[in-house]
C-alpha positions as CSV (number, residue, x, y, z in Angstrom):
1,X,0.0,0.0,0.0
2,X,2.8,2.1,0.7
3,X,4.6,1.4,-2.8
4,X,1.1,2.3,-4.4
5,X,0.9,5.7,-2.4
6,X,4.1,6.2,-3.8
7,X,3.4,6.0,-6.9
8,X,0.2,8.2,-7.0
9,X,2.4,10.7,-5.3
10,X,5.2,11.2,-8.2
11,X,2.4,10.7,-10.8
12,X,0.4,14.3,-9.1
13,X,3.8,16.0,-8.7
14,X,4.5,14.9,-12.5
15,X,1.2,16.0,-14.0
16,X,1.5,19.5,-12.2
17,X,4.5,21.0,-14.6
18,X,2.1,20.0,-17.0
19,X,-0.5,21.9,-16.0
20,X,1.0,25.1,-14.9
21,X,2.6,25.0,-18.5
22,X,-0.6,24.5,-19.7
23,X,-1.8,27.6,-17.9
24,X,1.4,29.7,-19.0
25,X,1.0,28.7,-22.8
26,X,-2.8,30.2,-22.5
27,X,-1.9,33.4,-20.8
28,X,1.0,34.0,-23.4
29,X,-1.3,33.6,-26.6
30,X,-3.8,35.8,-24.8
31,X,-1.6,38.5,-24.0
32,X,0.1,37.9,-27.8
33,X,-3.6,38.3,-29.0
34,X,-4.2,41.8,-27.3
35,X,-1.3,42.9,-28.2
36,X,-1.3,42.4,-31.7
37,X,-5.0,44.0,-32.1
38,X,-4.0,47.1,-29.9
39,X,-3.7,50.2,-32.7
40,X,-1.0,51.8,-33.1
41,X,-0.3,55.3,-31.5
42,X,-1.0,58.3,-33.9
43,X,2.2,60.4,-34.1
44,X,1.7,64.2,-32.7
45,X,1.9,67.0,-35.3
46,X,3.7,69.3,-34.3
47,X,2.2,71.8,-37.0
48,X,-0.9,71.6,-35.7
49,X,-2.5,75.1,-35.0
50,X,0.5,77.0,-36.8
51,X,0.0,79.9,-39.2
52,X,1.2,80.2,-42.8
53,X,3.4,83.1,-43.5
54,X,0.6,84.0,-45.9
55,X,-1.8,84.3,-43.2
56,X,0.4,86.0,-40.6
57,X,1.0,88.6,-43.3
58,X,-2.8,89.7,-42.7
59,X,-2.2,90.3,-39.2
60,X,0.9,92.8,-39.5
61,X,-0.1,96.5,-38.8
62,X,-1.7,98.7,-41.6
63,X,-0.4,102.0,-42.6
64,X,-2.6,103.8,-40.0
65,X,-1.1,102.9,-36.9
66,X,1.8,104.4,-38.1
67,X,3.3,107.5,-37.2
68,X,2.4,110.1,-40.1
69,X,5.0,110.7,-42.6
70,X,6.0,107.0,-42.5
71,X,5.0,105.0,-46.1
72,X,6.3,101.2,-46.8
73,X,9.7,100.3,-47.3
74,X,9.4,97.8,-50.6
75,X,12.6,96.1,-50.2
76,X,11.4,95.4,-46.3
77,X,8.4,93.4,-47.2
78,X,8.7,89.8,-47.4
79,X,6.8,86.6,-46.0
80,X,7.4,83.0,-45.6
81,X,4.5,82.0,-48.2
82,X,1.7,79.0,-48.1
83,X,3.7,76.3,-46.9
84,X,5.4,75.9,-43.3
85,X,9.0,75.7,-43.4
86,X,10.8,73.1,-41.1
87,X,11.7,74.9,-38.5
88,X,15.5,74.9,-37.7
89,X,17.4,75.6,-34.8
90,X,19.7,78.2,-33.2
91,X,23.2,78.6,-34.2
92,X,25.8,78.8,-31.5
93,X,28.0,81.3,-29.9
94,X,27.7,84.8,-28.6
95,X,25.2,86.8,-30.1
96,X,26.1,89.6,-32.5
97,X,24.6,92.6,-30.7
98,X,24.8,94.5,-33.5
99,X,22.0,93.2,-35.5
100,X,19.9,95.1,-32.8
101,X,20.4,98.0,-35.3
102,X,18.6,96.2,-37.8
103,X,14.7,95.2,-38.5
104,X,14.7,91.9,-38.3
105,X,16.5,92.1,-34.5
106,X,15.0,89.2,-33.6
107,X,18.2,86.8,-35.8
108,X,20.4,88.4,-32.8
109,X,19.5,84.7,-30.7
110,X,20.8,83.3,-33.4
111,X,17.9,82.0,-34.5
112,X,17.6,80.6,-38.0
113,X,14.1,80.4,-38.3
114,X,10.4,79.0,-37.1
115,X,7.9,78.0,-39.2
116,X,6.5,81.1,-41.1
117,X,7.2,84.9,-40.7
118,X,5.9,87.9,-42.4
119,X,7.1,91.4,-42.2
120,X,7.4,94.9,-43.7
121,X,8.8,98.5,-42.9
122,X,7.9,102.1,-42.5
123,X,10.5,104.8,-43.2
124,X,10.0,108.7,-43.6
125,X,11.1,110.3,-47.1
126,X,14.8,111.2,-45.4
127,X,15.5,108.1,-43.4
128,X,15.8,109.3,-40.0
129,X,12.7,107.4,-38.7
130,X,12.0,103.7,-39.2
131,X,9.1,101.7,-37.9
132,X,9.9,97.7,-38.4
133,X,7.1,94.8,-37.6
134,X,7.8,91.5,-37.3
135,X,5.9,88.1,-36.5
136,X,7.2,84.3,-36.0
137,X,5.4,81.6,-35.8
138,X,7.2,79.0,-33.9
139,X,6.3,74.7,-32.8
140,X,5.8,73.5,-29.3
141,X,7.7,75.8,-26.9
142,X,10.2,76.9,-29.2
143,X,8.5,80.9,-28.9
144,X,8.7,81.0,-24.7
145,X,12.6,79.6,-25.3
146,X,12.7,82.7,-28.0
147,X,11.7,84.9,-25.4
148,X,13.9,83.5,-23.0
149,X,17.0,84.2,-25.3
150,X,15.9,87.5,-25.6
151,X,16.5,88.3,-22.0
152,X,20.1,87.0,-22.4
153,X,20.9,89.3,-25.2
154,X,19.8,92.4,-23.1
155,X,22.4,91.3,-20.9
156,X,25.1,90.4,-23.1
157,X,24.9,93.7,-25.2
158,X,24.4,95.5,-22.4
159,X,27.3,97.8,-24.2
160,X,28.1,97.6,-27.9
161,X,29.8,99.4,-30.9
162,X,27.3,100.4,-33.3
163,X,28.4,99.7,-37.1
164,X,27.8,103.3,-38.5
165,X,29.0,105.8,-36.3
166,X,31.6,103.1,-34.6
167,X,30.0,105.3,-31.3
168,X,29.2,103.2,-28.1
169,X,25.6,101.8,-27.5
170,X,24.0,101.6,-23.8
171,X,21.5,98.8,-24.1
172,X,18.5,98.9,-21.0
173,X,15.8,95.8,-20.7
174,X,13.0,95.0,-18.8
175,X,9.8,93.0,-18.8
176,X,6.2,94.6,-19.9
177,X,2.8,93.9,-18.2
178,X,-0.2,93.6,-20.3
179,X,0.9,92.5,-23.8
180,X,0.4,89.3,-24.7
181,X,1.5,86.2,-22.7
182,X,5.0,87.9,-22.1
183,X,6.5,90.9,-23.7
184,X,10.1,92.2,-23.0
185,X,11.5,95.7,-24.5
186,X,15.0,97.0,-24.8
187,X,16.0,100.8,-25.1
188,X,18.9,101.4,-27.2
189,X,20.5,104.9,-26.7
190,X,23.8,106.3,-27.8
191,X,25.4,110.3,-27.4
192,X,26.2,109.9,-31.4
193,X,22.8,109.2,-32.2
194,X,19.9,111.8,-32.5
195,X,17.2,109.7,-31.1
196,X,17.2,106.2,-29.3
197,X,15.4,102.6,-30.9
198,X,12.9,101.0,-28.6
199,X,12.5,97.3,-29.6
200,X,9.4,95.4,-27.8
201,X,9.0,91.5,-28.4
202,X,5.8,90.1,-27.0
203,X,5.0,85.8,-27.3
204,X,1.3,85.3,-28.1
205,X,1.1,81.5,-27.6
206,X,3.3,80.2,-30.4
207,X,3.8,83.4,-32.2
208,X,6.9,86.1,-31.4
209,X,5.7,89.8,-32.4
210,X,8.5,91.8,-32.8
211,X,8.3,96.0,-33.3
212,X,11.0,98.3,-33.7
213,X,10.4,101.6,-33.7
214,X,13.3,105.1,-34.1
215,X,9.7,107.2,-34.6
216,X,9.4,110.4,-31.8
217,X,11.0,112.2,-29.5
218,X,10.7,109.5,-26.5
219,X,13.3,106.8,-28.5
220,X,10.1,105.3,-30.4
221,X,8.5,104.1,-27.3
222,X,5.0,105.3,-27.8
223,X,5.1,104.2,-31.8
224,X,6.3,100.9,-30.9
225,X,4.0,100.1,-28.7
226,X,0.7,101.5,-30.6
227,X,2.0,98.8,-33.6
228,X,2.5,96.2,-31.6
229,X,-0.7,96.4,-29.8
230,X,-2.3,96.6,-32.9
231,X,-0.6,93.4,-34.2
232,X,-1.7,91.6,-31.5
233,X,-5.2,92.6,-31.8
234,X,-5.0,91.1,-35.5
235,X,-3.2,88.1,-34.7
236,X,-5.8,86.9,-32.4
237,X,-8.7,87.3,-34.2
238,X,-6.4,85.9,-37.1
239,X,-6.1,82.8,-34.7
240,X,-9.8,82.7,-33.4
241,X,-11.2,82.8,-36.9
């Protein structure tokens, strides 16, 4: 009897290998199976939302928020187009303070470019007042890092040579309440110069607006400002639409 006892013994403990590999194999081509129907996940675009520079070209300022006397510049007009560009990065390095002088100010990151821009300029008949708008249109939070840059620049060229009058340039920055999501502005003054540049970037979600104005007695504050409000204005509806 004992023998037999035995035997029934080693033949349960045999048969249960079996079994739990019997369980095993079932559980494997059950997971298998839910895995092979589960769909595939849909890539993000990272376009979505974004304006053409087509588009973003309605949204710049007409000529009546400009100061009077002040008519287009033709060879300052230029856009980005239909399509969205792939947008490229930043190139690296310290940032060449002087392209503050010129209209599109905003290449002093050393940005190479979002997705889209449009732009244009307003000069009077002898050159000694210039109105510049800008807009970007940037993926993800590529526009907030834009800004972000900007505030380094103000403290890098805190002090730079101009490239005309080779006379020094005294560069003063500080953040601006109620434009946009975030808005920055930088005063650029120099004793060789009649009149001072005021230059006011402001982020509206994933678009950079940038103004610059030489317009006025007050180093193109109040000019600067009156554009970019306006631009903003635009750009929203433009966006809500």
């Amino acid at each position: 009897m004992r023998h037999s006892s035995r035997v029934a013994t080693l033949l349960a403990v045999a048969a249960l290998p079996l079994a739990l590999t019997a369980c095993s194999s079932g559980s494997s081509d059950a997971s298998a199976g839910t895995t092979a129907s589960a769909a595939p996940a849909k890539a993000k675009d990272v376009n979505a939302g974004l304006v053409t520079g087509t588009r973003l070209k309605k949204a710049l300022a007409p000529a009546s928020a400009f100061p009077a006397g002040l008519t287009p510049e033709a060879d300052g007009t230029a856009d980005s187009g239909g399509q969205l560009l792939p947008q490229s990065g930043k190139s690296a390095g310290t940032p060449d303070c002087t392209r503050l002088e010129g209209t599109s100010w905003i290449q002093v990151t050393g940005l190479k470019g979002g997705v889209s821009f449009a732009q244009n300029d307003y000069a009077n008949k002898d050159k000694t007042e210039e109105v510049a708008q800008e807009i970007d249109e940037f993926q993800g939070t590529s526009a907030a890092a834009v800004m972000k840059d900007l505030r380094s620049v103000a403290a890098e060229c805190a002090v730079f040579t101009d490239t005309d009058a080779h006379a020094k340039v005294k560069l003063a920055g500080r953040s601006v309440s109620g434009l946009g999501d975030e808005a920055y502005t930088m005063t650029l003054t120099s004793g060789a110069w009649q009149n001072g540049t005021t230059l006011i970037a402001v982020r509206s979600g994933t678009s950079v607006v940038t103004v610059l104005s030489t317009a006025g007695s007050d180093n193109g504050a109040a000019s600067a400002r009156t554009v970019t409000t306006r631009i903003l204005g635009s750009l929203k509806d433009l966006k809500t639409a």
